[in-house]
N, CA, C and O of each residue as an XYZ file, in Angstrom:
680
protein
N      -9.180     -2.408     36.101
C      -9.566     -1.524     35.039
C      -8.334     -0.899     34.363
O      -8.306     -0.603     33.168
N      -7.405     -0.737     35.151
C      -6.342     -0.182     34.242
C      -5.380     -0.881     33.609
O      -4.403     -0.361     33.072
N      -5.625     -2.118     33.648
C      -4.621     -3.014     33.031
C      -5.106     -2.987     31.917
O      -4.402     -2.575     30.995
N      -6.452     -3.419     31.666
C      -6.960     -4.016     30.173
C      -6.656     -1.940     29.519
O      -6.136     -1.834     28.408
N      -6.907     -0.999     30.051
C      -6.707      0.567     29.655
C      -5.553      0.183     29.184
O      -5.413      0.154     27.962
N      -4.644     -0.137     29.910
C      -2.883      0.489     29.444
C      -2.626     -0.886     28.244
O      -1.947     -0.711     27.232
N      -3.321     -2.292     28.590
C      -2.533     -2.980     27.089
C      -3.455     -2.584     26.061
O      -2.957     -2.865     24.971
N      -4.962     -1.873     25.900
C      -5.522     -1.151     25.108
C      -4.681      0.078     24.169
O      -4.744      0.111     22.940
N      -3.996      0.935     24.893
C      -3.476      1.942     24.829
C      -1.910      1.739     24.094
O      -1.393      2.521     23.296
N      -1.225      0.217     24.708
C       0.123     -0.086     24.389
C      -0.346     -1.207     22.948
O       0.571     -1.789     22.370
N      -1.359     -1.352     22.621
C      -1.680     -2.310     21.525
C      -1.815     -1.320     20.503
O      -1.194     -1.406     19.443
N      -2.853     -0.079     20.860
C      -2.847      0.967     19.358
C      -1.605      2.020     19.443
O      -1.710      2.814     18.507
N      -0.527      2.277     20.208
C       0.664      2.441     20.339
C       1.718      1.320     18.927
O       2.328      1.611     17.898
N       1.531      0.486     19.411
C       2.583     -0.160     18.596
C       1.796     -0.592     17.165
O       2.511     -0.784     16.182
N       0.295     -0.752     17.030
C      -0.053     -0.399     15.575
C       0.174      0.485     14.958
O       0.304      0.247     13.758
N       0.352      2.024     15.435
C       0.415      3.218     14.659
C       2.225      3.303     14.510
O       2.954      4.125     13.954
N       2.454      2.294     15.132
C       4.124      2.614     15.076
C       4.566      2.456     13.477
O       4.369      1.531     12.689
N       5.448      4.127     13.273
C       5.846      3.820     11.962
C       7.859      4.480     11.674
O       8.496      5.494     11.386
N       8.068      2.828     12.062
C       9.737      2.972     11.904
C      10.391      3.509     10.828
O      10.025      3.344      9.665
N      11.361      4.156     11.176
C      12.245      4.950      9.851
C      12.948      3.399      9.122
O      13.235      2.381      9.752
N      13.029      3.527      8.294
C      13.638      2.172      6.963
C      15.193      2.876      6.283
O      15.486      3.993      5.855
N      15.694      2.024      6.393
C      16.763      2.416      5.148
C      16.387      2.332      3.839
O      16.802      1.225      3.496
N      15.862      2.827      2.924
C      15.105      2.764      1.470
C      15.898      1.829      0.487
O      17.072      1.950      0.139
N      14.996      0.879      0.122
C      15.720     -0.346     -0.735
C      16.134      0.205     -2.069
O      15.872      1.403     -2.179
N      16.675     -0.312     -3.050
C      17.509      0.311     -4.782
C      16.136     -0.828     -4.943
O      15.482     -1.575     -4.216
N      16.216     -0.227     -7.022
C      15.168     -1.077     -7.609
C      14.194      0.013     -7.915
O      13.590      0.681     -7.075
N      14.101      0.127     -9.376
C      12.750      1.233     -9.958
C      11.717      1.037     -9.169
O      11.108      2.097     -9.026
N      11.051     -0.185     -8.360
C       9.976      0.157     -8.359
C      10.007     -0.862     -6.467
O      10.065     -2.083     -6.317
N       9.955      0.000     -5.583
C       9.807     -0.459     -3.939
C       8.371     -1.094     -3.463
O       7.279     -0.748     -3.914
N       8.506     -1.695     -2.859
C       7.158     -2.334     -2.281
C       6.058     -0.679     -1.443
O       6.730     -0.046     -0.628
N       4.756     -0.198     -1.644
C       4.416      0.368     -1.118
C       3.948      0.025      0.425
O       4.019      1.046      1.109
N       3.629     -0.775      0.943
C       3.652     -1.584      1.817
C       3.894     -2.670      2.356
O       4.197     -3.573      1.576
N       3.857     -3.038      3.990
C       4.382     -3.887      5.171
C       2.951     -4.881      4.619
O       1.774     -4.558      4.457
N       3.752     -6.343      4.412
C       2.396     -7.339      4.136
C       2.434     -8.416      3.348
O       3.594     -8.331      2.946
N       2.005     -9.334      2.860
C       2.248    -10.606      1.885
C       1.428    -10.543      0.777
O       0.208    -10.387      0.727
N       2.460    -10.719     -0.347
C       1.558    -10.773     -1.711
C       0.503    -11.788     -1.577
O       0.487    -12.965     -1.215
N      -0.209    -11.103     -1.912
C      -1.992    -11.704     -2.144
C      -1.878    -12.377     -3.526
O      -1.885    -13.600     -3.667
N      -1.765    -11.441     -4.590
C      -1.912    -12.161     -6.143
C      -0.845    -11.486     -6.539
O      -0.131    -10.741     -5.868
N      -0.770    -11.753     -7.574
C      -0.027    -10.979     -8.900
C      -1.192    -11.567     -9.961
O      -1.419    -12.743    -10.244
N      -1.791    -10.459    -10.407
C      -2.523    -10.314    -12.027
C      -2.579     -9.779    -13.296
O      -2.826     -8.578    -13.407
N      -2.382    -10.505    -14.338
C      -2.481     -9.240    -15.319
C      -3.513     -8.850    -16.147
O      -4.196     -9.602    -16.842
N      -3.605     -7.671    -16.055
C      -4.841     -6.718    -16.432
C      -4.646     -6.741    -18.126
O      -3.816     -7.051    -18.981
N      -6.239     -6.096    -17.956
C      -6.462     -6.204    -19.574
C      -5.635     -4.998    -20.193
O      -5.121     -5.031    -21.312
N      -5.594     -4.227    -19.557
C      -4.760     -3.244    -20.449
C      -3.187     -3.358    -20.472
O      -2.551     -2.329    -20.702
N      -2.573     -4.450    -20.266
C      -1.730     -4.793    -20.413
C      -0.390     -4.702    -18.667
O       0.612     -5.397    -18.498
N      -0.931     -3.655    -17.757
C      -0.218     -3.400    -16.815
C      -0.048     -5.139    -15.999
O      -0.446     -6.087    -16.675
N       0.509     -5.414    -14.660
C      -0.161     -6.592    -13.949
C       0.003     -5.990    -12.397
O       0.927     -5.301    -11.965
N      -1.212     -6.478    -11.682
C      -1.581     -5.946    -10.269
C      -0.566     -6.683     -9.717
O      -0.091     -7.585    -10.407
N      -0.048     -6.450     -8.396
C       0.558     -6.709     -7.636
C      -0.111     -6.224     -6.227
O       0.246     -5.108     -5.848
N      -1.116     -6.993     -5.343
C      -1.797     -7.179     -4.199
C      -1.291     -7.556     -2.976
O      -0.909     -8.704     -2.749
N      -1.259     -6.461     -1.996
C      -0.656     -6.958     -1.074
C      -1.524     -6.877      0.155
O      -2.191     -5.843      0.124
N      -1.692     -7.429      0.961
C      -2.274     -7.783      2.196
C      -2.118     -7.169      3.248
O      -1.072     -7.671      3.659
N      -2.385     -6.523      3.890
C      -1.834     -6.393      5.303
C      -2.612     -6.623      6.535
O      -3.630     -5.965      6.752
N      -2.218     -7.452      7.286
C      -2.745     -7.623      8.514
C      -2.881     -7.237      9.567
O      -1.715     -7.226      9.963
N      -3.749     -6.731     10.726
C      -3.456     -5.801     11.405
C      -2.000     -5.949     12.438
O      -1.756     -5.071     13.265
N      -1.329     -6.850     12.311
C       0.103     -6.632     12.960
C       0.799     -6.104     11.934
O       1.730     -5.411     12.345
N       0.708     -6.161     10.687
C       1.644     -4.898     10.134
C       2.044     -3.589     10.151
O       1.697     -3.640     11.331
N       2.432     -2.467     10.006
C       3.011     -1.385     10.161
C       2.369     -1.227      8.465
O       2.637     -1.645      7.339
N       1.223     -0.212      9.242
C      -0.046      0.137      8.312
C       0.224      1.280      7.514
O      -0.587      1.453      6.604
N       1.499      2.425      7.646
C       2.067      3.584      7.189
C       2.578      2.709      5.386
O       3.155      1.660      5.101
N       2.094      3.619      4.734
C       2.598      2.825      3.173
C       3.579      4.220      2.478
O       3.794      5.406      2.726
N       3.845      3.505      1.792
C       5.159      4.636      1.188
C       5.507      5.089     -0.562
O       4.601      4.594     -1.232
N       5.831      5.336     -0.857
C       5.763      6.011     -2.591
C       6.422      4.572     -3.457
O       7.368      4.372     -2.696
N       6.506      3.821     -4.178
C       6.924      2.813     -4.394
C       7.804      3.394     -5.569
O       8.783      2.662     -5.706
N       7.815      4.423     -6.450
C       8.643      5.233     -6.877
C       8.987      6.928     -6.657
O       8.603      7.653     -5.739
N       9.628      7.185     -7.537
C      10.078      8.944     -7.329
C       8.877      9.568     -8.184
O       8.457      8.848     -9.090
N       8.402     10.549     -8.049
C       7.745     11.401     -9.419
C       6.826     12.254     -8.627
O       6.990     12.787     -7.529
N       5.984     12.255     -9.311
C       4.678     13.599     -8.740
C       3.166     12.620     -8.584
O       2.559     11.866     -9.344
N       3.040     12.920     -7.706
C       1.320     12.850     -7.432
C       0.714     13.585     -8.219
O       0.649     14.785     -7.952
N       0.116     13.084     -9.376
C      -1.102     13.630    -10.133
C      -2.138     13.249     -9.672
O      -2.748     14.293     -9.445
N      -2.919     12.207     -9.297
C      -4.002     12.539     -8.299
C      -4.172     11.619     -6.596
O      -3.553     10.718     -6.030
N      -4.901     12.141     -6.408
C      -5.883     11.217     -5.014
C      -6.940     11.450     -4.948
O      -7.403     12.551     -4.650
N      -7.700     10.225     -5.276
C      -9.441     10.185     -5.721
C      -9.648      9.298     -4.227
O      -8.910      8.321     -4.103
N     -10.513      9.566     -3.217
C     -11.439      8.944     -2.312
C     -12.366      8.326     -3.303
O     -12.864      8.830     -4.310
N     -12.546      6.620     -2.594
C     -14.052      6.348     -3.574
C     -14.692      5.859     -2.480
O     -14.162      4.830     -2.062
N     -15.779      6.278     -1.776
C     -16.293      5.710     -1.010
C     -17.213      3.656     -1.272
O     -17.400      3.145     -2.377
N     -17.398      3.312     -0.570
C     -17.421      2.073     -0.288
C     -17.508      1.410      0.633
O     -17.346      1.820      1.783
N     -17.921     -0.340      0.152
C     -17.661     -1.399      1.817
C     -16.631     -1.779      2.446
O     -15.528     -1.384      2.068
N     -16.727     -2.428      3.284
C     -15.470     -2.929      4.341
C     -15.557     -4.100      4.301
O     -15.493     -4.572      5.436
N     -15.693     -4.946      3.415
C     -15.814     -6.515      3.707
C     -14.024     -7.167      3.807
O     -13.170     -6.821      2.991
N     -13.837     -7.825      4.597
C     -12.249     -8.122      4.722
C     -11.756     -8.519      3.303
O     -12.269     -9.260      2.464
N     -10.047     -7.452      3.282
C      -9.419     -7.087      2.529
C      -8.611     -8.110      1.149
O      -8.194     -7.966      0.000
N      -8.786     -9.357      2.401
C      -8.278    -10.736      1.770
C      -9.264    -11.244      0.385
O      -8.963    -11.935     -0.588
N     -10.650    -10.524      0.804
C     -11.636    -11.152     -0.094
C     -12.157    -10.878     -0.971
O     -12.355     -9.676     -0.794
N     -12.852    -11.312     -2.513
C     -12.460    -10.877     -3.562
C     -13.573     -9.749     -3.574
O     -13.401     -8.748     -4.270
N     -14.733     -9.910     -2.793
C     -15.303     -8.714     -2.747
C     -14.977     -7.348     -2.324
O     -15.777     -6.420     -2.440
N     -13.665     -7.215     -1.776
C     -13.520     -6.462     -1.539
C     -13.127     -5.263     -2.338
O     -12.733     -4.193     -1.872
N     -13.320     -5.649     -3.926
C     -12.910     -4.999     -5.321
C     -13.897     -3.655     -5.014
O     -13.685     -2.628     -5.657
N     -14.773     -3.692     -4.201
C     -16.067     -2.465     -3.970
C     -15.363     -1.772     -2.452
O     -15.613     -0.577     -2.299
N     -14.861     -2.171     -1.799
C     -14.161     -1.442     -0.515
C     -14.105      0.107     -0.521
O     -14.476      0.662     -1.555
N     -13.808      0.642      0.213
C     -13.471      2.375      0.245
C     -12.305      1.922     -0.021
O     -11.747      0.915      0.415
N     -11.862      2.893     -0.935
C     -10.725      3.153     -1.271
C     -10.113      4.522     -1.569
O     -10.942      5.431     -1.621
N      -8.786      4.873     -1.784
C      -7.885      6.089     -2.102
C      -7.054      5.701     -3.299
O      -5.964      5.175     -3.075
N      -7.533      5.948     -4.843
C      -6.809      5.358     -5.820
C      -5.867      6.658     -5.738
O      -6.444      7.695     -5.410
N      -4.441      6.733     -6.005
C      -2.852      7.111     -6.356
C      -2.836      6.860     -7.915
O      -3.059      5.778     -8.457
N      -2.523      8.083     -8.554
C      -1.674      7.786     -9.913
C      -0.538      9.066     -9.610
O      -0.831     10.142     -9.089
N       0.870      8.636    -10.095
C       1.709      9.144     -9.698
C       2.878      8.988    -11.301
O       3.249      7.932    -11.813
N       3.201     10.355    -11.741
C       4.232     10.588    -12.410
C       5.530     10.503    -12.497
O       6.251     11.439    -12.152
N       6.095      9.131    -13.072
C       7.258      8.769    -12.823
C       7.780      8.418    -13.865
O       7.137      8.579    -14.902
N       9.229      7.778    -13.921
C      10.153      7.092    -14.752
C       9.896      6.199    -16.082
O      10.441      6.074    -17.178
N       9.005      5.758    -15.543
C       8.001      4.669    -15.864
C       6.775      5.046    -16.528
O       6.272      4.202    -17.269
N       6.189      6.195    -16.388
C       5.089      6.492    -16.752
C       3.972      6.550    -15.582
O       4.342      6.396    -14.418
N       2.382      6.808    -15.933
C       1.755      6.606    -15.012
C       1.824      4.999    -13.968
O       1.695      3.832    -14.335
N       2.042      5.493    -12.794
C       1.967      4.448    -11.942
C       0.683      4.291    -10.973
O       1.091      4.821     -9.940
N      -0.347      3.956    -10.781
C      -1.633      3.808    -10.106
C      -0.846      2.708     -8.971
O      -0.038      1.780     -9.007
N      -1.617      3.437     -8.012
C      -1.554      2.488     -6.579
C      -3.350      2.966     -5.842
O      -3.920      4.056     -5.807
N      -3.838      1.396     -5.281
C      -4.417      1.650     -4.646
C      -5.018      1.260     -3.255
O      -5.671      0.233     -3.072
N      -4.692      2.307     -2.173
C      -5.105      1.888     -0.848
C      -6.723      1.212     -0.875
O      -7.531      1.851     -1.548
N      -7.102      0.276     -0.356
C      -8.313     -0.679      0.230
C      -8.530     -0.752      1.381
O      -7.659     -1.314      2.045
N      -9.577     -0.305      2.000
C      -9.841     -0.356      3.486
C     -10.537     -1.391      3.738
O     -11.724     -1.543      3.452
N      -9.589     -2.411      4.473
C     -10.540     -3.798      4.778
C     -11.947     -4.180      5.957
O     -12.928     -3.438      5.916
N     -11.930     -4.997      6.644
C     -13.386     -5.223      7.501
C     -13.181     -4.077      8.535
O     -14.169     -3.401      8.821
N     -12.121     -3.831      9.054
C     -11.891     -3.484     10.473
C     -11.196     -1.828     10.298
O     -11.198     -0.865     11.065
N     -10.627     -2.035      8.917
C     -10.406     -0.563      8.923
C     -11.178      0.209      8.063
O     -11.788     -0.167      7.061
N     -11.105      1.219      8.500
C     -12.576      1.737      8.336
C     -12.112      3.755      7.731
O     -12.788      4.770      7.562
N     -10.621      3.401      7.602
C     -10.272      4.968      7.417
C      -8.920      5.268      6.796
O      -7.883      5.243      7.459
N      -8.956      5.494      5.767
C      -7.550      6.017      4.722
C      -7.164      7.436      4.916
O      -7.826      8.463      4.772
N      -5.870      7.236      5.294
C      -5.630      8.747      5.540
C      -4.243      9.110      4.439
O      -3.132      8.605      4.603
N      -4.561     10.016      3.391
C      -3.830     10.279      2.708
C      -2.934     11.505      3.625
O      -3.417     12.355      4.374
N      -1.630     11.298      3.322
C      -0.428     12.595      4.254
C       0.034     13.757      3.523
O       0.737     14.640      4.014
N      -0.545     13.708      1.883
C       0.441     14.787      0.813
C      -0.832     14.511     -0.556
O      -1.473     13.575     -1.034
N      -0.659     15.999     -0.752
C      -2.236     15.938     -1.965
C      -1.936     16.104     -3.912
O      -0.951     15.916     -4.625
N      -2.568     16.298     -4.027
C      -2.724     15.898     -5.479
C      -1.202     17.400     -5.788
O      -1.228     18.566     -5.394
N       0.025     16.600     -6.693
C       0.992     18.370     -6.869
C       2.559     17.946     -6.547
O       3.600     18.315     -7.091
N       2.295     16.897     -5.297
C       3.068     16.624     -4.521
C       4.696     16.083     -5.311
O       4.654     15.419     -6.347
N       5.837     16.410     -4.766
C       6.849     15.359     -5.945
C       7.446     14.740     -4.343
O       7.768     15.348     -3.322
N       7.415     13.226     -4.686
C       7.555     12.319     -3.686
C       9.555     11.769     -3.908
O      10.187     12.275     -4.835
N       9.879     11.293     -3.457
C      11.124     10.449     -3.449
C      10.539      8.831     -3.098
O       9.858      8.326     -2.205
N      11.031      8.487     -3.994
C      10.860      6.830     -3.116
C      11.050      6.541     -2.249
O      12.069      6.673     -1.571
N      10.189      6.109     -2.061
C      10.319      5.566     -0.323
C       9.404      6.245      0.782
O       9.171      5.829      1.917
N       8.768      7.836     -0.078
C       8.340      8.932      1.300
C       7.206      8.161      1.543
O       6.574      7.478      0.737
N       6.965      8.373      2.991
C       5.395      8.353      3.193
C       4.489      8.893      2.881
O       4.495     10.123      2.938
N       3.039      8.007      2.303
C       2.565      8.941      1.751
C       0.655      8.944      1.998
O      -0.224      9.674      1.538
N       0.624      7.793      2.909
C      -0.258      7.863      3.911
C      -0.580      6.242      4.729
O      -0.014      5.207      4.378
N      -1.373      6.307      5.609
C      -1.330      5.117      6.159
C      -3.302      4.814      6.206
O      -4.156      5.701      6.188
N      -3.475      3.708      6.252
C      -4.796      2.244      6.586
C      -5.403      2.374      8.172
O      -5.018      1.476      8.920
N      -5.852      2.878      8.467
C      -6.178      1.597      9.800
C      -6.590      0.469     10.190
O      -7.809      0.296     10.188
N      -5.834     -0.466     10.570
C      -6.099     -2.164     10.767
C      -5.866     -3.025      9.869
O      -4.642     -3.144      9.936
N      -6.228     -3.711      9.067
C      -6.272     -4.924      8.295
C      -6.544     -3.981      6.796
O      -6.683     -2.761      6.703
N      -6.555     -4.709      6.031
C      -6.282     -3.294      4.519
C      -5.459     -4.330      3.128
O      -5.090     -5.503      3.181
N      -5.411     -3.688      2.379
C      -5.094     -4.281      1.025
C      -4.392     -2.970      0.194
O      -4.982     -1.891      0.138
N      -3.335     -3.143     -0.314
C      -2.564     -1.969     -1.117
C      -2.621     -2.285     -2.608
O      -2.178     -3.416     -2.410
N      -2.808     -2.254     -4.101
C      -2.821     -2.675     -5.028
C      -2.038     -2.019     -5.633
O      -2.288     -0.814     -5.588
N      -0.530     -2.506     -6.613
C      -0.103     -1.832     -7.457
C      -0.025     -2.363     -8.848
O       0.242     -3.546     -9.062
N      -0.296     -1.349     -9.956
C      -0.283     -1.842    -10.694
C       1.483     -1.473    -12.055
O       2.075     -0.412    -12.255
N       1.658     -2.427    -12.461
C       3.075     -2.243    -13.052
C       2.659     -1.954    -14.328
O       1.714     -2.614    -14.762
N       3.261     -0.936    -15.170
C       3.201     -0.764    -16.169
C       3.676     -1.959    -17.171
O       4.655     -2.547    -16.712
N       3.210     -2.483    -18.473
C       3.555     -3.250    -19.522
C       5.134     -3.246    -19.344
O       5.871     -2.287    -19.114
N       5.477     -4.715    -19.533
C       7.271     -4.682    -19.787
C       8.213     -4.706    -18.665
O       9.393     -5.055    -18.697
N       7.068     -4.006    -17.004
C       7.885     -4.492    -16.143
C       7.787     -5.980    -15.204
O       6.937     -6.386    -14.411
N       8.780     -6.427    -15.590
C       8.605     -7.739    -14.472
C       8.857     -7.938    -13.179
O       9.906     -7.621    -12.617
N       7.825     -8.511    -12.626
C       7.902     -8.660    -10.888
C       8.788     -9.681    -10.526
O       9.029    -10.801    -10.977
N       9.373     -8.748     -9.234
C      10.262     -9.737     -8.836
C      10.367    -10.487     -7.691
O      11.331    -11.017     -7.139
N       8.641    -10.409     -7.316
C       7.805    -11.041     -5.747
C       7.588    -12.177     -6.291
O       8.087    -12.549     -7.352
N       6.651    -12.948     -5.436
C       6.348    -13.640     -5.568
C       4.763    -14.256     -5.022
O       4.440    -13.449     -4.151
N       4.027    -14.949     -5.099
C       2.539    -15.089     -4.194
C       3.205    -15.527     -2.883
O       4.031    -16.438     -2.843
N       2.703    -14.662     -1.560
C       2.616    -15.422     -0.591
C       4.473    -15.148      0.200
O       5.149    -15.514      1.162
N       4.544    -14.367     -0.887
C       6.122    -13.350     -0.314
C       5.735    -12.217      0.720
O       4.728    -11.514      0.643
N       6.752    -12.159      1.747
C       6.695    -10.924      2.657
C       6.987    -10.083      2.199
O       7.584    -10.379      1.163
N       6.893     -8.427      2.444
C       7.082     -7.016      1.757
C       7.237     -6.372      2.966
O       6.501     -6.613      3.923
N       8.103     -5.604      2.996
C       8.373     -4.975      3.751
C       8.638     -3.109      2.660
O       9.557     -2.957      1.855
N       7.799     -2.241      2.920
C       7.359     -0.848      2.487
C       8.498      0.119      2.664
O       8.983      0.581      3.697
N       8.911      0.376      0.961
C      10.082      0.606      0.895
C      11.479      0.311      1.076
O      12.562      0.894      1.116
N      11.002     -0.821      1.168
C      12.577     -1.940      1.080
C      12.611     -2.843     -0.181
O      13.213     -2.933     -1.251
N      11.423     -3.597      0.682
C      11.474     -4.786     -1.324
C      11.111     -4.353     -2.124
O      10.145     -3.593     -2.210
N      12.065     -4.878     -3.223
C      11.867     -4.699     -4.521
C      10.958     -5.412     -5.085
O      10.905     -6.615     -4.830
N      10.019     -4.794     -6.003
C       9.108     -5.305     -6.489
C       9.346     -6.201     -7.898
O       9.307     -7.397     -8.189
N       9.611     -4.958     -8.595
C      10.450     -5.538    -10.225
C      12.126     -6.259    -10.285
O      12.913     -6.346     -9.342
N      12.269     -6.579    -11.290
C      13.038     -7.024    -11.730
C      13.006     -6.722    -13.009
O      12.164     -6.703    -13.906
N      15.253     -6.253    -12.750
C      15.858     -5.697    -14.379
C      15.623     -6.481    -15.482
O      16.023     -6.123    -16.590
């Protein structure tokens, strides 16, 4: 009984683990640990940038620029896994944040298994790139969207590592 307890215990141990980073250069940082899903561009001219995360990632996500938190909207919703396109209805925590750039929207997705967004800093907040600024539990989807004019500098099916890679390109 205490074996399956302690690798229970040492498994959600090293999921919640959230390592200090050296913060990457580049207007605009990856908000999360995970592999681009898509890159899309929206009708209003911005393009999504989707990232994945699986539950071995390091689920803590981070400010992908400097500026102010103007809001954090909870939208309640399903859990159908994060990978899938239904998951456009998921619970979610949409981010719009005042920056360099203009409004920047990010949004946390809670996939099959996670079931809980925990925002760390509320609507007021002035972030630095790179801060943490809340974390997923389990499997999950992060969406950012780039304002018109900036170009990505990921790729589909690229690793991200949260607050290191650079997203855009000069």
């Amino acid at each position: 009984m205490a074996v399956p307890a302690t690798a229970l215990a040492a498994g959600m141990l090293w999921f919640f683990r959230d390592p200090e980073r050296e913060i990457g250069s580049g207007r605009v940082i990856s908000p999360a640990d995970g592999v681009v899903q898509s890159i899309m561009p929206w009708k209003d001219g911005r393009t999504r940038v989707a990232i994945f995360m699986s539950p071995l990632n390091v689920h803590v996500n981070r400010a992908p620029l400097a500026g102010t938190v103007t809001s954090v909207e909870h939208i309640p919703g399903g859990f159908v896994p994060a990978f899938n396109k239904e998951s456009e209805n998921n619970e979610r925590v949409v981010w719009h944040f005042d920056t360099e750039l203009g409004d920047i929207e990010m949004i946390q997705i809670a996939g099959a298994v996670a079931r809980r967004i925990v925002p760390y800093i509320p609507r007021g907040t002035k972030v630095e790139q790179g801060d943490r600024i809340g974390l997923i539990r389990f499997g999950s989807r992060v969406d950012l969207y780039l304002p018109e004019g900036v170009e990505v500098a990921v790729e589909v099916g690229q690793k991200t590592v949260a607050g290191v890679t650079r997203i855009d390109r000069d």
